[in-house]
C-alpha positions as CSV (number, residue, x, y, z in Angstrom):
1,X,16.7,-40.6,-49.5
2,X,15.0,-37.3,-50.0
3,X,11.7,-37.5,-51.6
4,X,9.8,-40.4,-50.1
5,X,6.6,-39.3,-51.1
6,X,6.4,-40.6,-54.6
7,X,4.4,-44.1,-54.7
8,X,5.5,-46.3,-58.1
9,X,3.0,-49.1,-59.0
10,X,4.9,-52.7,-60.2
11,X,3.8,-55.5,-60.8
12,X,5.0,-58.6,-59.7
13,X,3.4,-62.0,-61.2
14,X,0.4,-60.4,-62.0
15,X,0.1,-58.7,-59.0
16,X,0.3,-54.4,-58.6
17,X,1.9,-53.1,-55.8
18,X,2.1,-49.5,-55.0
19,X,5.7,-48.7,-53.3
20,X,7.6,-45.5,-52.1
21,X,10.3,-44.6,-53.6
22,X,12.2,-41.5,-54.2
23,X,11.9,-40.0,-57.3
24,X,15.7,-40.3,-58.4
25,X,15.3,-44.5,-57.3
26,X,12.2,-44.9,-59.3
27,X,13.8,-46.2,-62.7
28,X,16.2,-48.8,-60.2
29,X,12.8,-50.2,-58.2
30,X,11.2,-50.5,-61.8
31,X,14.2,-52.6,-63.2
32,X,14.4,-54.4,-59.9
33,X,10.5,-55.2,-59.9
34,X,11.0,-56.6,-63.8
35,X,13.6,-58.8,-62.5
36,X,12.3,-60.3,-59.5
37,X,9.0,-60.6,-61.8
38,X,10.9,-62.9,-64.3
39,X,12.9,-64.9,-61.7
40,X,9.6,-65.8,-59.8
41,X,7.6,-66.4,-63.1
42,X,10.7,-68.9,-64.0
43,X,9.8,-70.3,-60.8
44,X,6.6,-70.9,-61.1
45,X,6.2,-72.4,-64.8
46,X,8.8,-75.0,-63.3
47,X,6.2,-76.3,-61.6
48,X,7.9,-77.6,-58.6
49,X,7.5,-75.3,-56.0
50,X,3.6,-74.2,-55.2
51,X,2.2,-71.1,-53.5
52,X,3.4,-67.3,-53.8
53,X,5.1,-67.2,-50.9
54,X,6.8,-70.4,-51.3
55,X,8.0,-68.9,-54.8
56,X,9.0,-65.7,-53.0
57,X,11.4,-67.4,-50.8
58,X,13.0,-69.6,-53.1
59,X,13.3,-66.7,-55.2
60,X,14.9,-64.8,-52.3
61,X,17.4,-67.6,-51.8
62,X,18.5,-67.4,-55.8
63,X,19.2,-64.2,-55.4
64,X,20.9,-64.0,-52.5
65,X,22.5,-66.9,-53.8
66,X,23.3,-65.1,-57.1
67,X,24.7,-62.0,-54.9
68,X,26.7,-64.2,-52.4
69,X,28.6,-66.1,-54.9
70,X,29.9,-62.9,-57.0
71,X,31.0,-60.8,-54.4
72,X,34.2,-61.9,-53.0
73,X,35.3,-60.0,-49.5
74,X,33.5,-61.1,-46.4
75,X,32.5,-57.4,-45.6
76,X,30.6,-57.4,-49.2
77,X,29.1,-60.6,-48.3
78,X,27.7,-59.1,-44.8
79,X,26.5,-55.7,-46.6
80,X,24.9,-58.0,-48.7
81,X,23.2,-60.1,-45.9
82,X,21.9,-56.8,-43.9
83,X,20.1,-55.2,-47.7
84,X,18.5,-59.1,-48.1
85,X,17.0,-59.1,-44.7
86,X,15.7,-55.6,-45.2
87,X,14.2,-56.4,-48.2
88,X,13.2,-59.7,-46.6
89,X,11.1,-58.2,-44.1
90,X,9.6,-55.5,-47.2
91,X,8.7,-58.2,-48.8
92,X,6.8,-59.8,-45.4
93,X,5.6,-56.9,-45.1
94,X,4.3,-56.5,-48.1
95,X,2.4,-60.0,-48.3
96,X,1.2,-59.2,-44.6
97,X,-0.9,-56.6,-46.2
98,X,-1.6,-58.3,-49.1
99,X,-3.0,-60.6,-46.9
100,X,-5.3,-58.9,-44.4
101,X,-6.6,-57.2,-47.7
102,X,-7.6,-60.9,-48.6
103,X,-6.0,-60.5,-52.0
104,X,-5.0,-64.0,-52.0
């Protein structure tokens, strides 16, 4: 990753974030945000599962779900494990801060 220094606002239910992102990743990181915005949305008008966090994780355990079942070799399905926990813990980190900003 070269250029680190660009910062890309999403928005994730109703929510802006400002993330880093190198210039030639930005249009990827927008898609991804728009999807992860409808999956957690979906989540939420279901009305079964409460709270943003709550909806993060279930979210997190679709997709992983989503990513687990359609890759086949075992060495995909590790790759894949290692890129969910490092988004797992942006995506701590990310509500950490959203937190001590008392955004919630």
């Amino acid at each position: 990753m070269s250029d680190t220094g660009n910062a890309v606002k999403i928005h994730i239910m109703d929510k802006e974030y400002l993330v880093a992102c190198p210039k030639e990743e930005q249009p990827a990181l927008i898609a991804s945000a728009r999807y992860l915005d409808e999956k957690m949305t979906d989540i939420r008008e279901s009305g079964k599962v409460v709270g943003i966090d709550r909806i993060a994780v279930m979210t997190a355990l679709n997709l992983a779900h989503e990513i687990v079942a359609s890759s086949g070799s075992e060495r995909e399905n590790e790759s894949c494990g290692e890129r969910i926990r490092q988004l797992n813990d942006r995506i701590g980190d990310a509500l950490e801060r959203y937190k001590l900003a008392g955004l919630n």
